[in-house]
PDB file with SEQRES, HELIX, SHEET and CRYST1 records, atoms N, CA, C and O in Angstrom:
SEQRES   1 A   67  UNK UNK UNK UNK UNK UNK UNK UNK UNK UNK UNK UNK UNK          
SEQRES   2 A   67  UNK UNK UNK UNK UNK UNK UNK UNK UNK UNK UNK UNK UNK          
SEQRES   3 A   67  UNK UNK UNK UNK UNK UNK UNK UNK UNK UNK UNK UNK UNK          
SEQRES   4 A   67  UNK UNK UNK UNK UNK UNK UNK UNK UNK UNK UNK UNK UNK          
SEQRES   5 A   67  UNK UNK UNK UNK UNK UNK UNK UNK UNK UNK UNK UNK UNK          
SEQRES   6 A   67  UNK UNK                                                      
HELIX    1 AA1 UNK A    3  UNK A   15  1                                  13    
HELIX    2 AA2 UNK A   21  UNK A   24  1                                   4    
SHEET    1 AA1 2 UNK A  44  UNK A  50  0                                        
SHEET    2 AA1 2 UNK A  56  UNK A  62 -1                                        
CRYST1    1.000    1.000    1.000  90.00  90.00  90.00 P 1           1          
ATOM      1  N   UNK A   1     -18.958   1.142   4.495  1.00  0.00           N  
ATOM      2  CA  UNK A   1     -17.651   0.592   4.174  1.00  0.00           C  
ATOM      3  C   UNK A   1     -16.672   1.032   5.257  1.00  0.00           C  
ATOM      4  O   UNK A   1     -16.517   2.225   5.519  1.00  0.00           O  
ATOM      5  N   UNK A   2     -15.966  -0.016   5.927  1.00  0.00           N  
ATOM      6  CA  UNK A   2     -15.281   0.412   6.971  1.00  0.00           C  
ATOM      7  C   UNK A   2     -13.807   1.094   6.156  1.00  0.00           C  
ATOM      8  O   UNK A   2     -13.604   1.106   4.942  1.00  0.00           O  
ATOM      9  N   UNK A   3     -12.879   1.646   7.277  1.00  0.00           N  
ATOM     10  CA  UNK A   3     -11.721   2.575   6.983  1.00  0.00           C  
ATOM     11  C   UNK A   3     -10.711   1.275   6.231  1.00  0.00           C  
ATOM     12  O   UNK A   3     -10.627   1.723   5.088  1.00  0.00           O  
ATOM     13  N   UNK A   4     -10.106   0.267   6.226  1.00  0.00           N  
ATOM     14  CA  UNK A   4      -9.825  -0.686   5.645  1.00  0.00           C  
ATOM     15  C   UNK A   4     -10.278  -0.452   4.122  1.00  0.00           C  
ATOM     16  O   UNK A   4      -9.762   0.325   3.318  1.00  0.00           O  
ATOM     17  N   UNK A   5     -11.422  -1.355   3.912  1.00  0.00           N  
ATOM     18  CA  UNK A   5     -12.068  -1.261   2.767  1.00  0.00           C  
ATOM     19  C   UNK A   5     -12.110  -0.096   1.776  1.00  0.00           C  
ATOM     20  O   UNK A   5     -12.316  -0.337   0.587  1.00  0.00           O  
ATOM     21  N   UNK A   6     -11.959   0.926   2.129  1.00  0.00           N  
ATOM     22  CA  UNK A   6     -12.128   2.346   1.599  1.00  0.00           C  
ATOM     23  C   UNK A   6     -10.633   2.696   1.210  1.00  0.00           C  
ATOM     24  O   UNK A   6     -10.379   3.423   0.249  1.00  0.00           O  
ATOM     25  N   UNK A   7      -9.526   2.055   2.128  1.00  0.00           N  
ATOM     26  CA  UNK A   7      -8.517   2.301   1.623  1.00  0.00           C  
ATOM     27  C   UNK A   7      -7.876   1.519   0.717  1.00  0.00           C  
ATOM     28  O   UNK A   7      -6.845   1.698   0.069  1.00  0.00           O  
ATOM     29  N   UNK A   8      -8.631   0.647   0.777  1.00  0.00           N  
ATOM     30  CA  UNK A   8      -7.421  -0.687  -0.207  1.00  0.00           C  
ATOM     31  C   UNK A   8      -8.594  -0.207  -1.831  1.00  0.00           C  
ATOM     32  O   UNK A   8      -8.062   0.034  -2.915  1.00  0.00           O  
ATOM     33  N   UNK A   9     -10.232  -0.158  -1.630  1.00  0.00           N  
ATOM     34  CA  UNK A   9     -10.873   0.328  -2.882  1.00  0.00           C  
ATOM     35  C   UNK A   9     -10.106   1.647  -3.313  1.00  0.00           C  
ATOM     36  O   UNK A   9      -9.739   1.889  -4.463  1.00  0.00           O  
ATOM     37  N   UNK A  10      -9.928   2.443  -2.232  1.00  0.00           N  
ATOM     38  CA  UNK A  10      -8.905   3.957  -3.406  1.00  0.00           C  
ATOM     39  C   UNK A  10      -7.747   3.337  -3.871  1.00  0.00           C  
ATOM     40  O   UNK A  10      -7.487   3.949  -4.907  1.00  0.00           O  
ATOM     41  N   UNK A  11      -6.839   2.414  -3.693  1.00  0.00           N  
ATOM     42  CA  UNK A  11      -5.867   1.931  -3.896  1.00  0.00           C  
ATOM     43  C   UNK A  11      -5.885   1.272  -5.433  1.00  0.00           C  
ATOM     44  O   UNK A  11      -5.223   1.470  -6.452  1.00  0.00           O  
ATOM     45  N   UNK A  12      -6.896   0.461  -5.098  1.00  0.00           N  
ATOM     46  CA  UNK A  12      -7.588  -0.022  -6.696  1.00  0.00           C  
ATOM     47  C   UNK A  12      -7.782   0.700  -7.407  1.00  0.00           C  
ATOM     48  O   UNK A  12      -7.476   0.521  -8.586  1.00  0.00           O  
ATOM     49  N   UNK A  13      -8.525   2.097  -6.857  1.00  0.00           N  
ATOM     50  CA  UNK A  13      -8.865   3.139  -8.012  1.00  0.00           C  
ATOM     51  C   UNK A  13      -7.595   3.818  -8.874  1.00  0.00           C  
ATOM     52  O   UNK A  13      -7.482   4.049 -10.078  1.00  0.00           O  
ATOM     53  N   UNK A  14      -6.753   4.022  -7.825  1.00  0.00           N  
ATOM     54  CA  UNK A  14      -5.958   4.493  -8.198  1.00  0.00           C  
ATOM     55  C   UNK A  14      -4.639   4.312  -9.328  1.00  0.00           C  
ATOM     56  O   UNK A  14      -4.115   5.031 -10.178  1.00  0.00           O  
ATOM     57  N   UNK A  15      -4.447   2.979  -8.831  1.00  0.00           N  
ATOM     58  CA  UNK A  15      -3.377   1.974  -8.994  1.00  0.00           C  
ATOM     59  C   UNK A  15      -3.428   1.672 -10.636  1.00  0.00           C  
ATOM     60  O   UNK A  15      -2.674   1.959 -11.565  1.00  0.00           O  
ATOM     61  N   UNK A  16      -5.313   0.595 -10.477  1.00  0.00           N  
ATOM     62  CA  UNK A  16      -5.171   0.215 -11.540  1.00  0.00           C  
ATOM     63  C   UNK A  16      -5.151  -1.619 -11.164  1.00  0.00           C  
ATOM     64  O   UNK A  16      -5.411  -2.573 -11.898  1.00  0.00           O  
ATOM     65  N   UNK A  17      -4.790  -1.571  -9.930  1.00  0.00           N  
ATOM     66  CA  UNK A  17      -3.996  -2.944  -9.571  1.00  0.00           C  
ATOM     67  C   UNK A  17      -4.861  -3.657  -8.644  1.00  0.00           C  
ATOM     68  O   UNK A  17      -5.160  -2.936  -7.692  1.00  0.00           O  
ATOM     69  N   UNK A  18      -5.384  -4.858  -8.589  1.00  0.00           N  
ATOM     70  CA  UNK A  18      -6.473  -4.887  -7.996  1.00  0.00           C  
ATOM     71  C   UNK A  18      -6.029  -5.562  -6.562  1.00  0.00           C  
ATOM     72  O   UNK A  18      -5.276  -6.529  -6.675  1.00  0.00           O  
ATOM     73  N   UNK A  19      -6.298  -5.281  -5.595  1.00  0.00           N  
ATOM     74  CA  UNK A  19      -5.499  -5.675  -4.027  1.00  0.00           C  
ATOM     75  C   UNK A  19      -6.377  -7.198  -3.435  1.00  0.00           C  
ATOM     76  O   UNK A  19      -7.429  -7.426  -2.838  1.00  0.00           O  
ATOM     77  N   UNK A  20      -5.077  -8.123  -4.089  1.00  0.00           N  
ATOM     78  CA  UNK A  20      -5.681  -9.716  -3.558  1.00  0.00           C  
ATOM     79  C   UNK A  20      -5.285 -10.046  -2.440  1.00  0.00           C  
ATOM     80  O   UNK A  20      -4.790  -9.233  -1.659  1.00  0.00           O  
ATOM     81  N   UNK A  21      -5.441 -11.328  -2.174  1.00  0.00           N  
ATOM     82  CA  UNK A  21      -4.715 -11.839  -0.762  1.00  0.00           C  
ATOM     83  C   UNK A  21      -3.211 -12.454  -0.973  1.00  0.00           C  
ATOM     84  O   UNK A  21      -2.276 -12.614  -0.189  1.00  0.00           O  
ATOM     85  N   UNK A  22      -3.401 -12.769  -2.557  1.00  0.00           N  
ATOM     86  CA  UNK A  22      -1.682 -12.901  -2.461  1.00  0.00           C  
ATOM     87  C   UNK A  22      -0.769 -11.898  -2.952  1.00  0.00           C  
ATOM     88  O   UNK A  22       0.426 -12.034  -3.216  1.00  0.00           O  
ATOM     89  N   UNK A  23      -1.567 -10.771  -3.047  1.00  0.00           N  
ATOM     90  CA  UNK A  23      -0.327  -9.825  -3.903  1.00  0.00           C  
ATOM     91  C   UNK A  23      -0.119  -9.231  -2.435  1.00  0.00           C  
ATOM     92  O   UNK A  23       0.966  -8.661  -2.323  1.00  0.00           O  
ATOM     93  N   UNK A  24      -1.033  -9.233  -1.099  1.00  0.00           N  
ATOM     94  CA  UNK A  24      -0.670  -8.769   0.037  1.00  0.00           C  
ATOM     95  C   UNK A  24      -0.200  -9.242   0.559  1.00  0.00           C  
ATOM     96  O   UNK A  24       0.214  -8.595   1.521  1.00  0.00           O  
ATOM     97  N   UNK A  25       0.276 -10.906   0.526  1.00  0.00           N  
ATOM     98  CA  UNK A  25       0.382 -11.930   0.865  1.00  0.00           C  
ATOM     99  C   UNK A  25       2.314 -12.098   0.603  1.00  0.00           C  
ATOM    100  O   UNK A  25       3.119 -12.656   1.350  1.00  0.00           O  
ATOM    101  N   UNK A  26       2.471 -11.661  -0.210  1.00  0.00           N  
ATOM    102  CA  UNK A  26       3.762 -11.483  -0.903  1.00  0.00           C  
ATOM    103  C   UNK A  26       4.642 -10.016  -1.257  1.00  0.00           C  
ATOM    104  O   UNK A  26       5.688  -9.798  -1.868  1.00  0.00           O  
ATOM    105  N   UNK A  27       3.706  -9.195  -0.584  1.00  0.00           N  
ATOM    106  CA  UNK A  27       4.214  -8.395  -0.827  1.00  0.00           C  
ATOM    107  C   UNK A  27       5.192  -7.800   0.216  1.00  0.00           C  
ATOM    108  O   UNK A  27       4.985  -8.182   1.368  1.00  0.00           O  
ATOM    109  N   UNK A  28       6.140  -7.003   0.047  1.00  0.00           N  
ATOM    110  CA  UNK A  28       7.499  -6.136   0.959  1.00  0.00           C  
ATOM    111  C   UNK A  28       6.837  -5.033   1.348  1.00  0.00           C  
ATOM    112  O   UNK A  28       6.375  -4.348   0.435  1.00  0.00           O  
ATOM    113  N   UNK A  29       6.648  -4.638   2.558  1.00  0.00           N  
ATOM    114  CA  UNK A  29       5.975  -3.600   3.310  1.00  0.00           C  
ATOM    115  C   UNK A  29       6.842  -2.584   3.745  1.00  0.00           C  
ATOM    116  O   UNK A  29       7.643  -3.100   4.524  1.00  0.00           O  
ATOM    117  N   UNK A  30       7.102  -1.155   3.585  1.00  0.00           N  
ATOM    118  CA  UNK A  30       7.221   0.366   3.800  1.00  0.00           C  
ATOM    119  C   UNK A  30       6.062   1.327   4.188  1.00  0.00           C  
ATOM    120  O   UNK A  30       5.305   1.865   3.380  1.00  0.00           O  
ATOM    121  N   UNK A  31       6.021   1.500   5.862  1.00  0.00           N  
ATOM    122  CA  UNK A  31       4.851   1.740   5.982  1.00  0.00           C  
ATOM    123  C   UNK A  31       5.280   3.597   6.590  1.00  0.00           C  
ATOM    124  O   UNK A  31       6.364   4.032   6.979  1.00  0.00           O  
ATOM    125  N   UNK A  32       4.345   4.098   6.490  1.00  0.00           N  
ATOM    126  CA  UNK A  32       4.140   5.225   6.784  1.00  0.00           C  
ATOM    127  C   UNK A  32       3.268   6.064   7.737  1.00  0.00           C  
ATOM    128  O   UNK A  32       2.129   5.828   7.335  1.00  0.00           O  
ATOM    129  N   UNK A  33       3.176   6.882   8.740  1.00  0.00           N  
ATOM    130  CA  UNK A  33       1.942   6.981   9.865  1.00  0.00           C  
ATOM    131  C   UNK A  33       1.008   8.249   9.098  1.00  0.00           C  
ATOM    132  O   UNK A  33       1.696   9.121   8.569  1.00  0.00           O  
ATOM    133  N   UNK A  34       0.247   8.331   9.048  1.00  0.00           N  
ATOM    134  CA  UNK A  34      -0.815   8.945   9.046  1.00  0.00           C  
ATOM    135  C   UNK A  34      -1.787   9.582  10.271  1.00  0.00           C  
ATOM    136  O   UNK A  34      -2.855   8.998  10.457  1.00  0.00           O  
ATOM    137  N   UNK A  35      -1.543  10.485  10.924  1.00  0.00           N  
ATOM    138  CA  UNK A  35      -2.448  11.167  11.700  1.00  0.00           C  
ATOM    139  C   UNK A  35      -4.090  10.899  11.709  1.00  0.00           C  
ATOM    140  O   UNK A  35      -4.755  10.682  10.697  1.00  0.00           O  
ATOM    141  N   UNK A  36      -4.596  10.961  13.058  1.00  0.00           N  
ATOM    142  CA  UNK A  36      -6.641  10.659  12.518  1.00  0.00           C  
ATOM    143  C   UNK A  36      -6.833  12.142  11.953  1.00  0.00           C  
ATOM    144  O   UNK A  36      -7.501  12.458  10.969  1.00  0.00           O  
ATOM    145  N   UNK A  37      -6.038  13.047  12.864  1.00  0.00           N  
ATOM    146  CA  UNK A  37      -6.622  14.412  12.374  1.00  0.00           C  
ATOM    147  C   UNK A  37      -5.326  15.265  11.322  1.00  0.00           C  
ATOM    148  O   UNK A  37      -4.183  15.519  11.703  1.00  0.00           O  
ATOM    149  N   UNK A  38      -5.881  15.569  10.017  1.00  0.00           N  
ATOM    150  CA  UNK A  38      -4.879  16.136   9.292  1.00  0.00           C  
ATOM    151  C   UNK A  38      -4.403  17.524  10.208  1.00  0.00           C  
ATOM    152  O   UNK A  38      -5.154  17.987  11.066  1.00  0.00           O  
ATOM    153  N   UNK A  39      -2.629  18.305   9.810  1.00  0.00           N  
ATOM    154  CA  UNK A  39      -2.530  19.239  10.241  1.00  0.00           C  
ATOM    155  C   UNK A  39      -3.556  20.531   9.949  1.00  0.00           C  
ATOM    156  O   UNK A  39      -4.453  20.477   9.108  1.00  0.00           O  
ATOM    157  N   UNK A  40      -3.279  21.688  10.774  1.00  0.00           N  
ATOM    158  CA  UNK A  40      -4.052  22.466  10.707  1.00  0.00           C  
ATOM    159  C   UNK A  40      -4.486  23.125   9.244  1.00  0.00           C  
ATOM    160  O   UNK A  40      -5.588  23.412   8.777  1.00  0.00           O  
ATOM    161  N   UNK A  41      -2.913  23.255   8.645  1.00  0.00           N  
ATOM    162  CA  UNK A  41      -2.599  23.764   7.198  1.00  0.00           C  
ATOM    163  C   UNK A  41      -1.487  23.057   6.658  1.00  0.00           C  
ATOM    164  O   UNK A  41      -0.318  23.072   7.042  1.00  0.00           O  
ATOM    165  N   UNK A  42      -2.212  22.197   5.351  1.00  0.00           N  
ATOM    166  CA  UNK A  42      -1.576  21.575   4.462  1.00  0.00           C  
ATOM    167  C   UNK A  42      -1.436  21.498   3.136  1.00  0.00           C  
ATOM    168  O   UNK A  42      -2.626  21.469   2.823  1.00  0.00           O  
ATOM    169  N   UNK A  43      -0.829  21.442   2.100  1.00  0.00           N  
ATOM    170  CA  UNK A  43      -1.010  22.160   1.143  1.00  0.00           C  
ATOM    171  C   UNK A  43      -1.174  21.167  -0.031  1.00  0.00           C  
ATOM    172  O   UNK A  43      -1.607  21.534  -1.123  1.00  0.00           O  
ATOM    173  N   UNK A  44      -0.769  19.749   0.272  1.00  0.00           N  
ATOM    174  CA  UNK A  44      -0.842  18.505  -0.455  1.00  0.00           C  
ATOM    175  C   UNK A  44      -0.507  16.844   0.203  1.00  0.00           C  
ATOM    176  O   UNK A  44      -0.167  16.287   1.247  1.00  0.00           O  
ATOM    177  N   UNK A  45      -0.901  16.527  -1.331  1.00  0.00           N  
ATOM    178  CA  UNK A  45      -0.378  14.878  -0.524  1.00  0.00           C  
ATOM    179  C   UNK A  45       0.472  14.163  -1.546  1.00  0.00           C  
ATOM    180  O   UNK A  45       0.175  14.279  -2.735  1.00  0.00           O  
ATOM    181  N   UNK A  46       1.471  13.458  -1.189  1.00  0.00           N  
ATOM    182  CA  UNK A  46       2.043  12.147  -2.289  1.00  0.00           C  
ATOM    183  C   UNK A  46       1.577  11.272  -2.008  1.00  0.00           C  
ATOM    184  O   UNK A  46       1.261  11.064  -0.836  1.00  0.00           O  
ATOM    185  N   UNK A  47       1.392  10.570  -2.809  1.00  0.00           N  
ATOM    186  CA  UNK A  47       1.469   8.870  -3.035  1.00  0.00           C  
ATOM    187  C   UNK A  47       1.979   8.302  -3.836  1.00  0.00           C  
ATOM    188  O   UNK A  47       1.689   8.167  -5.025  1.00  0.00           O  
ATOM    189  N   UNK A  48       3.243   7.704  -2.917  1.00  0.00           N  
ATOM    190  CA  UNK A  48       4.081   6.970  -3.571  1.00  0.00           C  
ATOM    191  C   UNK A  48       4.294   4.962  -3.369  1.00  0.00           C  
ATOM    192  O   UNK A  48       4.884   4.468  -2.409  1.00  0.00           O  
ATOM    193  N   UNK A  49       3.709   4.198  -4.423  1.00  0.00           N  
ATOM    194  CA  UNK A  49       4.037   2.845  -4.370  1.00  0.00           C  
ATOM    195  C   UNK A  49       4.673   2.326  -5.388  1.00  0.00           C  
ATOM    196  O   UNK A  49       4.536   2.690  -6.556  1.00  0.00           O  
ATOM    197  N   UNK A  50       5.336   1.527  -5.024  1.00  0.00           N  
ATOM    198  CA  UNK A  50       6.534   0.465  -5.675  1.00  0.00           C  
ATOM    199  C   UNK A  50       5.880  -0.669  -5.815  1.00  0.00           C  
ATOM    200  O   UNK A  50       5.495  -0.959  -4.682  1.00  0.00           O  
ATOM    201  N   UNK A  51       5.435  -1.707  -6.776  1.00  0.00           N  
ATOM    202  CA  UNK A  51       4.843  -2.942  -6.470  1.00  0.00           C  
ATOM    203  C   UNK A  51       6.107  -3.937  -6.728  1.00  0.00           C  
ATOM    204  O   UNK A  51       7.256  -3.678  -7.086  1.00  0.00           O  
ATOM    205  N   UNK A  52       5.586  -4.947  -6.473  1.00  0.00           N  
ATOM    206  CA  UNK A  52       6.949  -6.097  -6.210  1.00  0.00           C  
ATOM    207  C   UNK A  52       7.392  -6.250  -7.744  1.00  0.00           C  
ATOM    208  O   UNK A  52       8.499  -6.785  -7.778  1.00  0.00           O  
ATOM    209  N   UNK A  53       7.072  -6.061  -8.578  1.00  0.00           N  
ATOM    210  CA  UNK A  53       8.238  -6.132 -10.018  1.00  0.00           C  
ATOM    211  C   UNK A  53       8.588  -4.910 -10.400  1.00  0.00           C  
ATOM    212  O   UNK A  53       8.814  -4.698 -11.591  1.00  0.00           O  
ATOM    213  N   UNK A  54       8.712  -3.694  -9.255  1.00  0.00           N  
ATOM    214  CA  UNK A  54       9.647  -2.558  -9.378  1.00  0.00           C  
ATOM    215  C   UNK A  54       9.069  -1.463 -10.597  1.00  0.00           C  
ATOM    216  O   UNK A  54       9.715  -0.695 -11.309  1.00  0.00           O  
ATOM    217  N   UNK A  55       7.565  -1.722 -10.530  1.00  0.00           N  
ATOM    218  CA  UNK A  55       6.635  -0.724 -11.387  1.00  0.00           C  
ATOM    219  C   UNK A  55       6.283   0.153  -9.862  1.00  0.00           C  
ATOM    220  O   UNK A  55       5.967  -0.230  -8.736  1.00  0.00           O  
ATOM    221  N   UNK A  56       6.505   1.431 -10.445  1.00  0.00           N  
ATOM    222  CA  UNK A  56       5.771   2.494  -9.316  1.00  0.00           C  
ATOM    223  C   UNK A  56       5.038   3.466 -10.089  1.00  0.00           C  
ATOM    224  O   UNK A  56       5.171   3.956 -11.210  1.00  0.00           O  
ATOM    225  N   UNK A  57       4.177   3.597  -9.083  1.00  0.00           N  
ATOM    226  CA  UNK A  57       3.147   4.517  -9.080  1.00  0.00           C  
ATOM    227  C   UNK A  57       3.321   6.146  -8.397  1.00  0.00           C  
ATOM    228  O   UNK A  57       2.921   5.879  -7.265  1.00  0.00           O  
ATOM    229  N   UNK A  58       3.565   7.243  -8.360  1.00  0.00           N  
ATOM    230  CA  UNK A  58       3.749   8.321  -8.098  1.00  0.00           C  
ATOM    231  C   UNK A  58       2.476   9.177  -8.665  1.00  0.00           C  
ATOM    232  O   UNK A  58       2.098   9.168  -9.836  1.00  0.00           O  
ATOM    233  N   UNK A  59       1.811  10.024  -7.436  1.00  0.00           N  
ATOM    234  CA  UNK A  59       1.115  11.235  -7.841  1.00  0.00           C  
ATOM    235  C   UNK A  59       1.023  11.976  -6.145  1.00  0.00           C  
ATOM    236  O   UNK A  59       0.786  11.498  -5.035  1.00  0.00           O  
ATOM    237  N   UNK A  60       1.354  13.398  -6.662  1.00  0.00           N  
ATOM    238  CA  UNK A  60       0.954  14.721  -6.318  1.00  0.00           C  
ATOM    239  C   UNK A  60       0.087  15.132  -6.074  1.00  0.00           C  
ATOM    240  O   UNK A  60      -0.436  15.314  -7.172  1.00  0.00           O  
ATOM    241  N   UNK A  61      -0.949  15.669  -4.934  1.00  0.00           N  
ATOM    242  CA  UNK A  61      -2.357  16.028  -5.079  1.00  0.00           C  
ATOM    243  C   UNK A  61      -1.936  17.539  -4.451  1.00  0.00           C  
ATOM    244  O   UNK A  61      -1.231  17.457  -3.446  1.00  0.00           O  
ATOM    245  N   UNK A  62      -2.216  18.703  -4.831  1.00  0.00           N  
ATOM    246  CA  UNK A  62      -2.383  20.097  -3.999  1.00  0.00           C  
ATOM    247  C   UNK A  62      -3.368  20.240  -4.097  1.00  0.00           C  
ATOM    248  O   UNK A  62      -4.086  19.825  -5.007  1.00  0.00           O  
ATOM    249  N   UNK A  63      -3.817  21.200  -2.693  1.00  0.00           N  
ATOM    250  CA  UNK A  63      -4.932  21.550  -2.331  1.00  0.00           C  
ATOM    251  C   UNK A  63      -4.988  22.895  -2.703  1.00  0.00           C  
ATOM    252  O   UNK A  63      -3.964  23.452  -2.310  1.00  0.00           O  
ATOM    253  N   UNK A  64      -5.813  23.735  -3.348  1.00  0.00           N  
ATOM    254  CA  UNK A  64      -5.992  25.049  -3.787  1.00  0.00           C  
ATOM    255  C   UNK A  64      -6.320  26.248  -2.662  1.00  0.00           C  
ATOM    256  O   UNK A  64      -7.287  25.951  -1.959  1.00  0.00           O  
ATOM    257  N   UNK A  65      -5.874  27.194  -2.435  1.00  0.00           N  
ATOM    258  CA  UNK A  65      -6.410  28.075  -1.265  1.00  0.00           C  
ATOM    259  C   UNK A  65      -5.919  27.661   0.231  1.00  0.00           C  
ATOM    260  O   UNK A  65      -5.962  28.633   0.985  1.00  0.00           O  
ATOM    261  N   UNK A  66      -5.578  26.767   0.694  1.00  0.00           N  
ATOM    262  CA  UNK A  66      -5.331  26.378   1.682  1.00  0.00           C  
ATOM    263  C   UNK A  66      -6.481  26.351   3.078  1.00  0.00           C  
ATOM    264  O   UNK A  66      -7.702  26.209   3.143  1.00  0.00           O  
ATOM    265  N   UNK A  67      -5.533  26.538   3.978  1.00  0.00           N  
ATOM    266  CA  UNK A  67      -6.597  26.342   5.120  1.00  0.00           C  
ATOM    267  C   UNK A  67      -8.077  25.398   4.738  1.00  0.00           C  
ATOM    268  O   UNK A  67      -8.936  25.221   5.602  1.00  0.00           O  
TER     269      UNK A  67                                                      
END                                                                             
């Protein structure tokens, strides 16, 4: 499964929401960069989406122990 595919399937997993060609098709884009290599020491992640009828999705992930 290429890097694409893997991200829009966690998206689904996550969401709940299943990622078509017209909900991408129509949808308002806020994009964000992502590094290939994470920092050295990080301690979590958000994910935050808004879908186009102003339902959002919010979660928190920490990483335990660090490094």
């Amino acid at each position: 499964m290429g890097t694409q595919a893997a991200a829009f399937a966690l998206t689904e997993r996550l969401t709940g929401i299943g990622v078509t060609e017209d909900l991408l098709g129509d949808a308002e884009y806020l994009l964000g960069r992502v590094p290939e290599e994470p920092a050295e020491e990080w301690t979590g992640i958000v994910i935050d989406i808004t879908d186009a009828q102003g339902g959002r999705f919010y979660r928190e992930f920490t990483r335990e122990g660090g490094g």
